[in-house]
C-alpha positions as CSV (number, residue, x, y, z in Angstrom):
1,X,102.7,112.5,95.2
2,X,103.3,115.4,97.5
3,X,102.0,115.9,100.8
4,X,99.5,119.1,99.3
5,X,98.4,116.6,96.5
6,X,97.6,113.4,99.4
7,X,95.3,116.0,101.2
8,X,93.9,116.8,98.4
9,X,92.9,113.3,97.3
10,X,92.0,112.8,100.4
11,X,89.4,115.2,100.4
12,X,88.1,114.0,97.4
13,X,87.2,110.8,98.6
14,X,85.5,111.8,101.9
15,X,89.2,110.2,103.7
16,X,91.0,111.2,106.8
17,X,94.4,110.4,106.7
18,X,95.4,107.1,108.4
19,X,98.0,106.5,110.9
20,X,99.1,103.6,109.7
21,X,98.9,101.7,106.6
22,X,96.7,98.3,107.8
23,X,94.2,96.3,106.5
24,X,90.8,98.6,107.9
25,X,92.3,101.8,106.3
26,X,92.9,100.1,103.0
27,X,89.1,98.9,103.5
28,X,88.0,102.3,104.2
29,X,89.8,103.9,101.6
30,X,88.7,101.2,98.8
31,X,84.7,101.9,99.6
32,X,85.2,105.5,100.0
33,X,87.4,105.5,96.4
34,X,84.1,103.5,95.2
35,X,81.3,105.5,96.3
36,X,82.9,109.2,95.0
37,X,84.7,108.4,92.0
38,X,83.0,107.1,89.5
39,X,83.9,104.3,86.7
40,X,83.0,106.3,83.4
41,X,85.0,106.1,79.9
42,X,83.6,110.2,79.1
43,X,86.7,111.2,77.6
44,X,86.9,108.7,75.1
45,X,83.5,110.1,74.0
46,X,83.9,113.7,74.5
47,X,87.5,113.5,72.0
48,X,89.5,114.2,75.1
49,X,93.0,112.1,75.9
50,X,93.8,109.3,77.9
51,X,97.1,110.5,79.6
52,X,98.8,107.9,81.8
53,X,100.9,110.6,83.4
54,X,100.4,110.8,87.0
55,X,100.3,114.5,87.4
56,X,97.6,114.4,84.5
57,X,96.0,111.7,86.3
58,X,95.6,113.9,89.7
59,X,94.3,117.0,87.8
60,X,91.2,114.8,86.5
61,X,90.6,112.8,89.1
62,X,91.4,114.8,92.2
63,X,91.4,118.2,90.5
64,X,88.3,118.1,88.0
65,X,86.8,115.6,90.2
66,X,85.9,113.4,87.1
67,X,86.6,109.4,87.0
68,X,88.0,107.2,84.6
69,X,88.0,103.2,83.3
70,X,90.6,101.1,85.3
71,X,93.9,102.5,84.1
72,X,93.1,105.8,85.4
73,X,91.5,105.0,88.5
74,X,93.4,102.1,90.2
75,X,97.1,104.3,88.5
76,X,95.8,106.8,90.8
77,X,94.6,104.7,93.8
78,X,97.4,103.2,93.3
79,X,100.0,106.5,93.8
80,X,97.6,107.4,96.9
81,X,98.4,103.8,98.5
82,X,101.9,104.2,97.8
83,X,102.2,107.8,98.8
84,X,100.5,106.4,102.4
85,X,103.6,103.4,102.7
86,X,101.6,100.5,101.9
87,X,102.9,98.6,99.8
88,X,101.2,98.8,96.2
89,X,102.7,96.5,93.1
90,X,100.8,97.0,89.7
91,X,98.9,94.0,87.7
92,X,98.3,92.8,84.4
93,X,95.0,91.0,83.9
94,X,93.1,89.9,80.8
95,X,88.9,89.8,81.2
96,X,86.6,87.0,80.1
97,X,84.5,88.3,77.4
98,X,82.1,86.2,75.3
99,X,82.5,82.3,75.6
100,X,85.3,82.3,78.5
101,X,87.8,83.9,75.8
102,X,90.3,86.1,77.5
103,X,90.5,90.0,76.3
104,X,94.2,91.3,74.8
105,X,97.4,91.7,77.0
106,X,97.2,94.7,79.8
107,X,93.3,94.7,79.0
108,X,92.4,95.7,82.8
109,X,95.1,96.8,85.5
110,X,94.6,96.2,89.3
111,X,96.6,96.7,92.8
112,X,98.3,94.0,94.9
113,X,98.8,96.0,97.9
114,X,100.5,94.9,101.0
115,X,99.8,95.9,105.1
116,X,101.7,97.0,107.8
117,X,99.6,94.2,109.9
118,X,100.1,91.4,107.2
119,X,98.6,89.6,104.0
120,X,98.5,91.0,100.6
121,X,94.8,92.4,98.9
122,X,93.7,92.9,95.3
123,X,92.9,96.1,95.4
124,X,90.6,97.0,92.0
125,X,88.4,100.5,92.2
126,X,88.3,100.6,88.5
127,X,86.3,97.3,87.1
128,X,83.0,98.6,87.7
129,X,80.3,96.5,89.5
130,X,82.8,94.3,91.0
131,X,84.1,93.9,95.2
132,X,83.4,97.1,97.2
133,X,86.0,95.9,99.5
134,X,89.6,94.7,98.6
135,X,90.1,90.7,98.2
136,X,92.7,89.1,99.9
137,X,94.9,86.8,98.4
138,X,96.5,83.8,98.9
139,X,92.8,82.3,100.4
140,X,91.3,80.3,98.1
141,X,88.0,80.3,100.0
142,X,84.9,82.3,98.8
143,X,84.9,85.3,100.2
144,X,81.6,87.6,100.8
145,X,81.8,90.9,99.9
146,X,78.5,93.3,99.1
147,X,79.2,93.4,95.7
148,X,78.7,89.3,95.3
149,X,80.4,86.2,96.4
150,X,84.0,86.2,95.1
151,X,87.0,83.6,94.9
152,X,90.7,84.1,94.3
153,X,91.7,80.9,92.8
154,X,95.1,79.3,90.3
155,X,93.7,79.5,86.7
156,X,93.0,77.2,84.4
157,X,92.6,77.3,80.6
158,X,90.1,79.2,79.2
159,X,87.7,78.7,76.3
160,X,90.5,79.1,73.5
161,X,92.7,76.8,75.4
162,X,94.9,79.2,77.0
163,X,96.8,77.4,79.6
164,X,96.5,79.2,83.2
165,X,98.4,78.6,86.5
166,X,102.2,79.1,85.1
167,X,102.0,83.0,84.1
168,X,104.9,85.1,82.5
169,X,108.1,84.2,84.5
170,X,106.6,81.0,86.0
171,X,104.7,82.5,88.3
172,X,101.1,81.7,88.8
173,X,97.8,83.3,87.4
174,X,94.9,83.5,89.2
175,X,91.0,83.9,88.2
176,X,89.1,86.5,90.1
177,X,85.6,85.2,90.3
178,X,82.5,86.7,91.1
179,X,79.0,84.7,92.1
180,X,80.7,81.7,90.4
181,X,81.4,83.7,87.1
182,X,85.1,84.1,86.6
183,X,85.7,87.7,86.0
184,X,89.5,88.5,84.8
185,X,92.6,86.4,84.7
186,X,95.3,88.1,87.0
187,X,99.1,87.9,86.8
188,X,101.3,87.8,89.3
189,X,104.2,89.1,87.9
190,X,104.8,92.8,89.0
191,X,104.5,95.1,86.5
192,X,105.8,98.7,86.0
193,X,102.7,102.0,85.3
194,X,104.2,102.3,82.2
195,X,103.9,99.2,80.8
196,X,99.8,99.6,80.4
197,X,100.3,102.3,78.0
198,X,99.6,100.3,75.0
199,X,96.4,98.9,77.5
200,X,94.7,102.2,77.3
201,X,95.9,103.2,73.6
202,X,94.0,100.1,72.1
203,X,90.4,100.5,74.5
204,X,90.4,104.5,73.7
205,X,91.0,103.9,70.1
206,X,89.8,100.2,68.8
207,X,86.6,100.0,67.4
208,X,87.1,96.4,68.9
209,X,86.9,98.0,72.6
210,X,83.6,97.9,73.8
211,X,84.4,101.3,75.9
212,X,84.8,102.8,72.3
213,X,80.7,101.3,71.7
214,X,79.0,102.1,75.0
215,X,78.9,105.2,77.0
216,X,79.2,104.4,81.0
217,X,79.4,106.3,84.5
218,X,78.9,104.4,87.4
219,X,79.5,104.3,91.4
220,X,78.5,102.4,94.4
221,X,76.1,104.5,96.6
222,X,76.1,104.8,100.2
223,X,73.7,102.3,100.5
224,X,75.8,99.5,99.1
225,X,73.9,99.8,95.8
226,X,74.6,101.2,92.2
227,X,73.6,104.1,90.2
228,X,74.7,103.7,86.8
229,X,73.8,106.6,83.6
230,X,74.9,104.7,80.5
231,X,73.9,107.1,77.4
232,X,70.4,108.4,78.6
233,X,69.9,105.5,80.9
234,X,69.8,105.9,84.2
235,X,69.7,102.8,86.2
236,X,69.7,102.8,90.0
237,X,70.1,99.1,92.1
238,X,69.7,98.7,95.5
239,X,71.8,96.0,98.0
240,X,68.9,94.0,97.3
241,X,68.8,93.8,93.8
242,X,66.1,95.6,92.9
243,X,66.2,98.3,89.8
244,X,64.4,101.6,88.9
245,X,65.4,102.5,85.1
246,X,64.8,105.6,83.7
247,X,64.9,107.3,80.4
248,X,66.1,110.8,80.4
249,X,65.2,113.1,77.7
250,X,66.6,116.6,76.8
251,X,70.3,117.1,77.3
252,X,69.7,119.7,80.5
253,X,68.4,116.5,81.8
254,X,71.3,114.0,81.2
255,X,73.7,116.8,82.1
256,X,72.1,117.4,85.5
257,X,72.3,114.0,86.0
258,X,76.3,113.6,85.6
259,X,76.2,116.9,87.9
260,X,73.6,115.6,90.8
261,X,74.6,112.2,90.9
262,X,78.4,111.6,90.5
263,X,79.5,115.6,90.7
264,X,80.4,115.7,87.0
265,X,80.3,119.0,85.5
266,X,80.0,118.7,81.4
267,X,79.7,121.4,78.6
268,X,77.8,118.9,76.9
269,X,76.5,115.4,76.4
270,X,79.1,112.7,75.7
271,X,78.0,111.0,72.2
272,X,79.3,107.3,71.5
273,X,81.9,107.5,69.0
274,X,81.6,104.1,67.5
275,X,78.5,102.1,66.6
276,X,77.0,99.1,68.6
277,X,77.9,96.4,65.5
278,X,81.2,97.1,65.1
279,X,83.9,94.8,65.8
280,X,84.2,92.1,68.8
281,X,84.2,92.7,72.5
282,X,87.5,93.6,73.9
């Protein structure tokens, strides 16, 4: 990323530029990424690509001002890190779906980033309802965030039997967990941007991904809650807990919704591309 293209991103995320990379900017930067670009999976509903190119990636997320699911968002978040010298080192991570079984291979990618003042963070802007701050790692202690209680702890097998603790390489895997709940199964081994390629291919094009069965756009409000539209839902939580669903009707409706509150300008309503029955969770 270019200077020009930082500011830009910047901007789009409500961000001054830092003077250093430490452990408060990341913070600030993580919550801010959160709150203004949102986790949707649009384009796999509106028959648009998912393009892992990082150029392609700016011009939607910066540019359009749209969102994306996690390959998207933390590949981006990621370049903006890296582009501001922390240090930023891609992961692979497999989520628990029904019964404790772990998803495929490069199912959901997240950010080991390191600080000029010390530690290393999971940084992870693209998995939804999950910490609005980064975790840090290497403490096994719970670790209170507003989005839940979370833990960053060595694996161990999951509900197939897949053995945890000794990843790819010998090197350990960890469970991210959230309110006692683990979450996804994260190696350690550093991978390459590239390599989630085949990651994105299968959710945008299996009818075994559930992002090819539900509709979803979703962001943390400045409040600490969530407001999430998924078809012609429109769900809105506070820090609390509590919830205020709503049905919207005509398309004018649902399409001022995506514009008034997450800035998303559509031509017209995303329509889910493959039924609800079909195929497992992925």
């Amino acid at each position: 990323m270019n200077s020009t293209q930082v500011e830009a991103y910047l901007r789009r995320i409500g961000a001054e530029r830092p003077s250093r990379p430490t452990v408060e900017a990341l913070r600030d930067l993580h919550l801010r990424h959160l709150r203004t670009v949102p986790f949707e999976n649009l384009s796999i509903h509106l028959g648009e690509g998912i393009d892992l190119d990082e150029k392609r990636l700016l011009d939607k997320v910066v540019g359009a001002r749209r969102g994306g699911f996690c390959y998207e968002l933390n590949g981006a978040f990621g370049a903006l890190l890296a582009a501001l010298e922390f240090e930023v080192t891609y992961l692979a991570a497999r989520v628990y779906g029904e019964e404790g079984r772990l998803g495929v291979p490069y199912d959901h990618l997240a950010l080991r980033v390191g600080t000029e003042d010390g530690g290393e963070w999971l940084a992870d802007v693209g998995f939804g309802a999950h910490s609005h701050l980064p975790l840090e790692l290497g403490v096994p202690d719970e670790q209170v965030d507003p989005g839940g209680v979370f833990r960053v702890v060595e694996s161990g097998p999951d509900a197939a039997g897949v053995p945890g603790g000794a990843g790819a390489g010998g090197l350990g895997d960890l469970d991210v967990v959230k309110d006692g709940r683990p979450e996804y199964r994260l190696e350690t081994r550093p991978r390459v941007f590239g390599d989630f390629v085949v990651g994105a291919w299968w959710h945008s094009t299996s009818p075994r991904s559930h992002f090819l069965r539900s509709l979803v756009c979703s962001r943390v409000t400045e409040e600490g809650g969530r407001i999430t539209l998924s078809g012609r839902t429109l769900t809105a939580t506070t820090p609390g807990g509590a919830r205020e669903v709503r049905e919207l009707g005509a398309d004018e409706e649902v399409l001022g919704a995506y514009r008034e509150r997450f800035g998303i300008e559509l031509d017209r309503v995303p329509e889910v591309r493959v039924g609800p029955g079909t195929g497992g969770n992925g």
